[in-house]
N, C-alpha and C positions, 0 to 999 in steps of 0.2 A: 173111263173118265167119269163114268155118272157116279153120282154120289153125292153126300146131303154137302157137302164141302165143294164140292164139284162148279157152282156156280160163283164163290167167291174166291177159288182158286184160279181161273179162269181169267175174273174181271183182273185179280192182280196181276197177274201179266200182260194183261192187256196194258195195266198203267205201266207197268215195268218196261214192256217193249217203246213205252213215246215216254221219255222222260220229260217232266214240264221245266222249260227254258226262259218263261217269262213270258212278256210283251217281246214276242219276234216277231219276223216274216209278214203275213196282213194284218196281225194281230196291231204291230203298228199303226195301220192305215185307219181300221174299226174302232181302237180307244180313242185314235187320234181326233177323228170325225166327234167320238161323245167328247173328251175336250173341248174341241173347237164350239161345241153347243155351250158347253156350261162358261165361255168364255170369249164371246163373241169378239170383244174387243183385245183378246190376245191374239191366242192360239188358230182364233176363228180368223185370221186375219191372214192367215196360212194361204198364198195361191192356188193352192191345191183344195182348200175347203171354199174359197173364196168365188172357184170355176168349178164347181162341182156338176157332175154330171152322172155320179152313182149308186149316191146313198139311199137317195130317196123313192128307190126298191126294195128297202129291205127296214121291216119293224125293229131290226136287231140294234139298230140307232138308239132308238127310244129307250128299249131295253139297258144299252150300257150304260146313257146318261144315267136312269135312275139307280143300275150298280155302283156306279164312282159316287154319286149324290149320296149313299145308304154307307159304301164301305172304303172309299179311296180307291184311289186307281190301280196299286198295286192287290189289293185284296180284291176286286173289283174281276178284274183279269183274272186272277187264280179260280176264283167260284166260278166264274163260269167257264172253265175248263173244266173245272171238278164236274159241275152239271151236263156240258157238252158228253162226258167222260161214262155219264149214265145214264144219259141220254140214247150215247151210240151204242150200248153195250145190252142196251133195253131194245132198242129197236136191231140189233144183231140177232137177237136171240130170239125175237119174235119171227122175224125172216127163215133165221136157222127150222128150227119147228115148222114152218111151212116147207119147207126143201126134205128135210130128213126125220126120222122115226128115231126112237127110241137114244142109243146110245154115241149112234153117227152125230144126231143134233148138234151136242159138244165137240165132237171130231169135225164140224164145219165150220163151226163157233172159231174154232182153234186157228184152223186153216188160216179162215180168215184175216185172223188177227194179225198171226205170224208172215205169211208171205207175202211175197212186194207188192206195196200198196198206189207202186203209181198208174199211172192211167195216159197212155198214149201221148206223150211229151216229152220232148226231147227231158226236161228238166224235172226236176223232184215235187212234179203236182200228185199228191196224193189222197186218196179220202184217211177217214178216220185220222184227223190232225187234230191234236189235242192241245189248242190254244184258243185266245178268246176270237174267233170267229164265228160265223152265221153257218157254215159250211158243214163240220155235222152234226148242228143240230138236224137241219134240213135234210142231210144222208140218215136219219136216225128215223125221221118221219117218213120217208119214200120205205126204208125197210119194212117199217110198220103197215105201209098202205100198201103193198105188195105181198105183206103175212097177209092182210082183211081180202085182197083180190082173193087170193086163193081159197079162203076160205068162203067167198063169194058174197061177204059181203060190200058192195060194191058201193052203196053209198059212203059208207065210212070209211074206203077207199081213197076214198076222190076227196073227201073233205083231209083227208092227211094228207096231200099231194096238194091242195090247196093249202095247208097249211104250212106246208115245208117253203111254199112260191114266196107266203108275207117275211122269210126270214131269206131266202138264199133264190129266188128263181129259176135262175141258170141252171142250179143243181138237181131242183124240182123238175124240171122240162124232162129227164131221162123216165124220173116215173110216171110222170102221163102220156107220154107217149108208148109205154109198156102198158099202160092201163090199157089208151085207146085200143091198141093193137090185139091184145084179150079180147077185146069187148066184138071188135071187127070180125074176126075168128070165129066167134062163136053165131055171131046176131050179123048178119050183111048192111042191115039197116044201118049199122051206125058209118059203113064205111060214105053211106050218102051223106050223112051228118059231119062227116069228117069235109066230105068234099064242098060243102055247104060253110062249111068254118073257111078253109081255105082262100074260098071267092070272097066272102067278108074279108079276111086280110089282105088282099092284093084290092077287094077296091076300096079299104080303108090307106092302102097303099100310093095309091093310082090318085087319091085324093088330097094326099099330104097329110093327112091326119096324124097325130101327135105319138111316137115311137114309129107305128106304122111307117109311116110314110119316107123312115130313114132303110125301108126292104130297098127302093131305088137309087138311093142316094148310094154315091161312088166315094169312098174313102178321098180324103183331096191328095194328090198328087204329090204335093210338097209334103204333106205328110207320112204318107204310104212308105217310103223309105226309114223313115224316124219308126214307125211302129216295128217293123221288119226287125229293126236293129235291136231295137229296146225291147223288145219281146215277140221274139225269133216261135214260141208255142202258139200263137196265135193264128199262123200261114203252116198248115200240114205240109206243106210243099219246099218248109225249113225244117221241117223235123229230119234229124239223120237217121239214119238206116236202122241204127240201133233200138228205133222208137215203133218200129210195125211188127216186130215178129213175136212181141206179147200178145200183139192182135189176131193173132192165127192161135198163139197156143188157147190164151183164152176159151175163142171161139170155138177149138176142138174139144175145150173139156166142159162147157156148157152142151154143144152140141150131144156127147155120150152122154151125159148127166141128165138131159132131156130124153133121150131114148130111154131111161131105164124109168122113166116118169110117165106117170098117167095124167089125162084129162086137163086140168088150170095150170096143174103143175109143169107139164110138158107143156104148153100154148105158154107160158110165162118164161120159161129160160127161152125160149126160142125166142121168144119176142125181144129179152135182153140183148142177146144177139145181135139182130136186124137193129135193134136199138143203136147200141156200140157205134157199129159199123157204120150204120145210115148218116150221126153224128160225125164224122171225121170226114164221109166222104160229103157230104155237104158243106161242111166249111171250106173242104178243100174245092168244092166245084163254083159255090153261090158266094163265098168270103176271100177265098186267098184268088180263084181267077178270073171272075166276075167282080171282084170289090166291095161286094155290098155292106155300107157301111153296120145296117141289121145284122147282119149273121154274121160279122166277126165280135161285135157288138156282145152278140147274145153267144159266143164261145160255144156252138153246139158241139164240138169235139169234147168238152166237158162232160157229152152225156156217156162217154167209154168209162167213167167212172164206178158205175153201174156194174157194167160189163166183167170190170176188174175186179169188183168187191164180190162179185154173183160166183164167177168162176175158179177165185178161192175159194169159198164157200163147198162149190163144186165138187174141187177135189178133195175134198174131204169127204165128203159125200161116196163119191164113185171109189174113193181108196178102198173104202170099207164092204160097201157090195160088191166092184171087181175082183178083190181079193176072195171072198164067197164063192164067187162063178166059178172058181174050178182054173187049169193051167191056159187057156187060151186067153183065157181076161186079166189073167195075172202078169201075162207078157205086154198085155197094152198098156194096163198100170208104169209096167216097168217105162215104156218110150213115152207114155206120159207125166212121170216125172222127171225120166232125163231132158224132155220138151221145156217144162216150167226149170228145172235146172241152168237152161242154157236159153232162158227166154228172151234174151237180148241180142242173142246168135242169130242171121239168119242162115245160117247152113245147116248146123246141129238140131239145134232147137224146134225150127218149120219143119224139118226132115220129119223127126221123132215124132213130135204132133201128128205129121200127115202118116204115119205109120198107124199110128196108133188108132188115128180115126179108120180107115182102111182095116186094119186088123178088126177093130168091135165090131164095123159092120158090114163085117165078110167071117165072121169066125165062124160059120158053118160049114164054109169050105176049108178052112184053113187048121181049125183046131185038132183035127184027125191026123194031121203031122208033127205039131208040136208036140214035144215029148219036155220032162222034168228036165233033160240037162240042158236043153233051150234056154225055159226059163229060167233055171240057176244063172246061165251064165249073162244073160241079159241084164239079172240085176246085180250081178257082183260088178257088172261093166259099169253100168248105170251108180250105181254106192259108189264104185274107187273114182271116176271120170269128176264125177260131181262134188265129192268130196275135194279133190286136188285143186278143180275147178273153183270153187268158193273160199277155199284157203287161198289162191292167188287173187283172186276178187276184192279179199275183204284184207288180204297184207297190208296195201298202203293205207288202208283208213285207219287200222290197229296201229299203225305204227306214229300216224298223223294225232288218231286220240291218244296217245299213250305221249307226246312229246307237247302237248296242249298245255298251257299253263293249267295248275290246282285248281276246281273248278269248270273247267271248260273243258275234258275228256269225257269222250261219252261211251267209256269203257261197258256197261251193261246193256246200253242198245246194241250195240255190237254182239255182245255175246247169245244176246236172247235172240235177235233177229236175225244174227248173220249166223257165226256158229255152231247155236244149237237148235237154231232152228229145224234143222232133219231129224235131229235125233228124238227132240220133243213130237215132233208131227208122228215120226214112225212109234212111240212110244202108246201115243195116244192112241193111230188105229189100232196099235196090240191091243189095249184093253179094251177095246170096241168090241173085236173080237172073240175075246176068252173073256171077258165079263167076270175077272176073277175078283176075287172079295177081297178087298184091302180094308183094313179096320180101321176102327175110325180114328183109332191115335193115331196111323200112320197119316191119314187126312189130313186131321188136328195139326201135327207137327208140320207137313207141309207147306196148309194155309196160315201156321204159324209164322213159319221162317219166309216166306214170301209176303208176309202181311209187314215184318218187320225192316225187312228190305226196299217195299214201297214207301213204306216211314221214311228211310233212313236215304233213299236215292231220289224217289221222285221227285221232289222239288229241286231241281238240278242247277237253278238262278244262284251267279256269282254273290260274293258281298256287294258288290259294286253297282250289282242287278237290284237286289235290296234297298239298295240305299236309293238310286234314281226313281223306283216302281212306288216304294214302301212311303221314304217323305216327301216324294212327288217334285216337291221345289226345293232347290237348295239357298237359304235366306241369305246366306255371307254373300254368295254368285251375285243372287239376284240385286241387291244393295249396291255392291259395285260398278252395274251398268246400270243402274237407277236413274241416270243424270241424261240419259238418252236412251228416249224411247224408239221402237220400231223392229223393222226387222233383224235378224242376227244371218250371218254367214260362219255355220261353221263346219269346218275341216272336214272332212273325213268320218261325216256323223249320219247317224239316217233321222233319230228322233231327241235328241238331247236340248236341243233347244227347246220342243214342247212341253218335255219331261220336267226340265230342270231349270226353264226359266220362265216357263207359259208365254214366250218370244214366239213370231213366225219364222218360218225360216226364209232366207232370201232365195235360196236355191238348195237342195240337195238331193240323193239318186232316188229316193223311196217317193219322192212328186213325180217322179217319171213313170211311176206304177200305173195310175189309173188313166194316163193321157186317152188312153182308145173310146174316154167316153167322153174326152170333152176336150174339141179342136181348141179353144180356148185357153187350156191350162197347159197344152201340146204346146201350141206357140212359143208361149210365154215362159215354158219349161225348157225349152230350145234356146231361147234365145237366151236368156239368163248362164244357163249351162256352157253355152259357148264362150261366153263372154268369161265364162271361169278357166276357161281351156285354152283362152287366146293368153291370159293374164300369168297362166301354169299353177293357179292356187284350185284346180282340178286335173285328177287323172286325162288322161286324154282320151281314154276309154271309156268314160263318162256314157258315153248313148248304148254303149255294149255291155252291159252290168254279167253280162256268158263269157266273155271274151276271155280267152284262154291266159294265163298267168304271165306266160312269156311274152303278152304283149302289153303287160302293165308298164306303165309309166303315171305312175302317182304325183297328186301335187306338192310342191313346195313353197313354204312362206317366204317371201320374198319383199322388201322394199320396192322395188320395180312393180312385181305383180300388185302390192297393195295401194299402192300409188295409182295404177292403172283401172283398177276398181272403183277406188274411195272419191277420185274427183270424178262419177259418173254422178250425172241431176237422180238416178234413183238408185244410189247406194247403198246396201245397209248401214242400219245404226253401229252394229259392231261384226269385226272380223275375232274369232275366237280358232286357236288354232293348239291340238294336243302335242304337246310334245312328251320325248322318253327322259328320261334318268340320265343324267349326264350329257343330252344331245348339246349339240353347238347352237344357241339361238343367235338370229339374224338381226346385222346393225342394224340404226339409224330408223329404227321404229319405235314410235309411243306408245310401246307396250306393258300392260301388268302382267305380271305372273300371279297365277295361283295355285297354290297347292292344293290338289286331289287329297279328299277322305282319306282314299283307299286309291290303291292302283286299279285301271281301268285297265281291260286289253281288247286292242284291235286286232280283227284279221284282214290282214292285206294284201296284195298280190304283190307277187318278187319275182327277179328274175326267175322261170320255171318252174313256180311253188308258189304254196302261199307261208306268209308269217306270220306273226305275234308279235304287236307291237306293244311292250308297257309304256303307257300314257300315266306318268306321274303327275302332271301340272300343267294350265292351261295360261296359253297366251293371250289377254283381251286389248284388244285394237280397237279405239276409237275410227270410225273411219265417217259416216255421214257428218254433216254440220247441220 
C-alpha cells in the first residue's frame, strides 16, 4: 500500500466510502442553530433555539455563522465537510503512525476507514461522519493528541484535547480520560490529582454550582419516559443485544494489539479499553439507574467511540504482524476476523473473539499442535461463513438502494464498505506484506480512476437538495404566506420551513433531538406533538422516531384535524402539507396549491417497509388569525 500515490488514494476512498448527502442528520440541528443567529426574528424564533440548552458548548456555532455569512448555507455546509473530511483524515494518520511502522501505518489507516464505524448503540452513531458537524473535527483532534501522548509530548497533548472540548466536549471527554489514565500509569502522583479534581466536582456538585450541580439532579419523572422513547441510546439498559458484542470483539483486538506493543504504546490501547468500557458502564450505572440528570446529559457511552475507531485501526495492525508470527498466530487472525465478521452476533462473534484472545495468549502451549491444515481450514471456514454472511446482511439494503428513486441510491457506499470491503482489507495486508513494487503508472491510473469517481459520486445531494441548501429561500413560497407572519406546521418535514421560508416551525420530530438538554423545549415539544397526534395531522409514532415500520401510522390532512388545530389561541400562521402526483386532495379547506421546482421525495414508513413518496406540490393552509 505505501507509495508516493498511497496517501491520496487512500483519502479517496475514504471520501468514496461516506458519500456527502447535504444538510442531514445533526447536520440539520448545527446550521440550524447558525440560522437561527443570523436571524433572530425568523428562524431564531424556532422553540428549539428559543429553549436552548446546547449550543453554547461548542465554538462550532460561531464558526458556521461566519461560513453562511462568507458562502451561503448550502456551500457553507459542503466546505466544512470537505474541511471536517481532512481534518479526520489528518488526524487518522497521525494516530495510524503512532500505533504502527512502516507499511502497516496505511493497512490501519485503511481498516479504519472501511469497517463499521458505529459505536455501542443500538442505532447508527458513528464517528468519521462526514457532514457539517463538530463531531470529527473534535475525533480529528483527540487522534492527533493521542499520536503527541505517545510520542510524549504531553503538553501538546492536552492542549489538543482541550481543543477538540471548545468544538464537541462530549467527544473530547474519551481522549482525556486516555490521557489521564497514561499519565496515572506511569507517575502515581497524578492518580492523587485526579482524586483531588473528583472532590471539586461533587463539592462543586453538593453546592449547586452551575452544570455541576445537575451530577444530583434526577431526570424528572414525567419526563424520563419521553427521553426513553425518543431516544432509546441514551439508557444502555435499551440498547438490544445486538449492540454489546462489538464490545467484546473490540476489546479483544485492542487487547492483542496492546500485547505486541511496548511502553505508551501498550499503556495507550489499554487505556482505550478501560476507556470504552468505563463509559457505557457508567452511564448505565450513574444515568440510565441512578438518573442523573449529568451523565446522561454528558453521553459518556460516547466515549466507546474511541474504542471503535482504535480497534479497527487495530486490526489492521495485528493482521499484518499475526500473519508474520508463523501458523499459531495466523489461526487467531483467522477467529479474529470471523469475530469482527459476526460482530453483532453474540454467539459467533464473542465465541471467535474469546478464542482468539485465549489462543495469543496461550500459544506457547498450544502452537506445538497446530498444524497447516488447521489453519487452511479455519480460514477457508472463516472466507466462505463470512462471505455468505455479508451477502445476506447487505441483500435488503442493495435491493432498497437499487429501488430508491434517481438520486437517493447509495449504490457505491454499499459496495466500498459492504462488498469489498474484505477483499480491499485482505488486498492491502498482501501488500504489506510482499512489498512488491507496483510502478507508478499503475498508482497513477488508480488514483486517477478513484480521483474521477469522487468527482463524479461524492456529492451525492438530489436536485431538490440543491435547490433548498443552494438558494436557501424560495421567493414565490415565501411571497405567498407574506400576509401572515409566524410560525408554520408543516407535514411530514424536519427542516423545510428553516430552509425555505426562514419560518419557525410550530412542531416537528428533528426539535425532539436535543430535548435531554433542556426540560423546557421537552415540555413544550410534547405537548405540541401531541396535540398533532390527537388532531392525526402527525404519525402517532411521533415520540418513537426507531419504531419499527409496521407500526407506522402516518398523518393525514384533514378538515376536522385542521379545524382542531387552527382554532387553538397558539396556532400556527400556516398549515403546509406535501402532497404526490395525482393524490386526492381534501374538501372544504382554504387551501393554495403550489407547484414544486422539481419533485421532492420522502421516506416514510408503511405497512412493514419504508416508501418513497413523490411530493410534486404543496398545500398552504391559512390557519392562525
Amino acid at each position: 500500500m505505501a507509495g508516493m500515490y498511497a496517501p491520496l488514494i487512500l483519502f479517496l476512498i475514504f471520501l468514496l466510502s461516506r458519500p456527502y448527502n447535504g444538510i442531514v442528520q445533526d447536520a440539520h440541528i448545527y446550521m440550524g442553530r447558525a440560522l437561527a443567529d443570523l436571524d433572530p426574528d425568523g428562524v431564531g424564533r424556532d422553540l428549539m433555539f428559543v429553549h436552548d440548552g446546547q449550543f453554547g458548548f461548542s465554538v462550532f456555532r460561531l464558526i458556521a455563522v461566519a461560513m453562511i455569512k462568507l458562502l451561503g448555507l448550502g456551500s457553507a455546509a459542503k466546505t466544512l465537510t470537505i474541511l471536517a473530511a481532512f481534518a479526520w483524515f489528518l488526524g487518522l494518520f497521525a494516530f495510524a503512525r503512532a500505533v504502527a511502522t512502516g507499511a502497516s501505518i496505511w493497512v490501519a489507516a485503511l481498516f479504519t476507514i472501511l469497517l463499521p464505524n458505529t459505536y455501542g448503540a443500538p442505532y447508527p452513531l458513528g464517528f468519521a461522519e462526514l457532514i457539517a458537524v463538530p463531531r470529527p473535527f473534535a475525533e480529528a483532534l483527540v487522534f492527533a493528541a493521542l499520536a503527541a501522548l505517545v510520542a510524549k509530548r504531553d503538553v501538546v497533548s492536552l492542549a489538543s484535547i482541550a481543543a477538540a472540548a471548545l468544538l464537541h466536549p462530549i467527544m473530547a471527554v474519551a481522549g482525556f480520560v486516555v490521557w489521564a489514565s497514561v499519565r496515572c500509569l506511569e507517575d502515581k502522583r497524578w492518580i492523587f490529582a485526579g482524586a483531588i479534581g473528583g472532590v471539586l466536582l461533587i463539592t462543586a456538585a453538593m453546592l449547586g454550582l452551575p452544570l455541576a450541580g445537575r451530577l444530583f439532579v434526577a431526570i424528572d419523572p414525567l419526563l424520563r419516559n419521553l427521553h426513553e422513547i425518543r431516544s432509546p441510546f441514551l439508557f444502555p439498559s435499551l440498547w438490544p443485544v445486538e449492540s454489546f458484542p462489538a464490545l467484546v470483539v473490540q476489546g479483544t483486538t485492542l487487547a492483542i494489539a496492546a500485547h505486541l506493543q511496548h511502553g505508551r504504546r501498550r499503556a495507550m490501547l489499554a487505556s482505550i479499553i478501560v476507556t470504552g468500557l468505563s463509559g457505557v458502564a457508567a452511564s448505565a450505572i450513574f444515568g440510565d439507574l441512578l438518573s442523573s440528570l449529568l451523565i446522561v446529559q454528558a453521553q459518556l457511552w460516547r466515549m466507546a467511540w474511541l474504542m471503535a475507531a482504535s480497534a479497527a485501526m487495530a486490526l489492521g495492525f495485528v493482521s499484518v504482524e499475526l500473519w508474520r508470527r508463523g501458523l499459531s498466530e495466523r489461526l487467531v487472525l483467522a477467529f479474529l476476523v470471523l469475530s469482527w465478521s459476526f460482530n453483532t452476533q453474540a454467539g459467533l462473534g464473542v465465541v471467535a473473539a474469546i478464542l482468539a484472545l485465549f489462543l495469543h495468549f496461550r500459544q506457547s502451549r498450544f502452537s506445538p499442535a497446530i498444524k497447516p491444515a488447521h489453519v487452511l481450514c479455519a480460514w477457508i471456514f472463516t472466507i466462505v461463513i463470512a462471505t455468505v454472511w455479508r451477502v445476506r446482511l447487505l441483500a435488503y439494503l442493495w435491493h432498497f438502494s437499487m429501488a430508491a428513486p434517481a438520486g437517493h441510491g447509495r449504490f457505491e457506499l454499499l459496495l466500498i464498505r459492504g462488498y469489498f470491503v474484505l477483499p480491499i482489507c485482505a488486498l492491502a495486508v498482501y501488500l504489506a506484506l510482499k512489498k512488491p513494487r507496483i510502478p507508478l503508472a499503475v498508482q497513477s491510473s488508480v488514483a486517477a480512476l478513484l480521483l474521477i469517481a469522487a468527482v463524479a459520486l461524492w456529492d451525492h445531494r438530489t436536485r431538490a437538495q440543491h435547490i433548498v441548501e443552494e438558494n436557501h429561500r424560495l421567493p414565490d413560497l415565501v411571497r405567498l404566506i407574506a400576509e401572515r407572519p409566524g410560525e408554520v406546521y408543516w407535514m411530514d418535514s424536519q427542516v423545510e420551513a428553516w430552509f425555505m421560508l426562514g419560518r419557525p416551525q410550530w412542531a416537528s420530530p428533528l426539535q425532539g433531538g436535543p430535548i435531554i438538554f433542556s426540560s423546557e423545549l421537552a415540555r413544550e415539544w410534547q405537548r405540541r406533538t401531541q396535540i398533532l397526534i390527537d388532531a392525526g395531522l402527525a404519525d402517532k409514532k411521533s415520540f418513537s422516531p426507531w419504531a419499527d415500520p409496521r407500526l407506522a401510522d402516518r398523518g393525514h390532512l384533514t378538515e376536522s384535524g385542521i379545524r382542531q388545530l387552527c382554532t387553538r389561541p397558539d396556532a400556527p400562521a400556516w398549515v403546509i402539507a406535501p402532497f404526490e402526483l395525482g393524490e386526492e386532495l381534501p374538501t372544504g379547506l382554504d387551501m393554495r396549491i403550489w407547484p414544486l421546482p422539481v419533485p421532492f421525495y420522502l421516506l416514510t414508513k408503511a405497512d412493514d417497509d419504508y416508501t418513497w413518496r413523490k411530493i410534486s406540490a404543496l398545500g398552504l393552509i391559512p390557519c392562525a388569525k
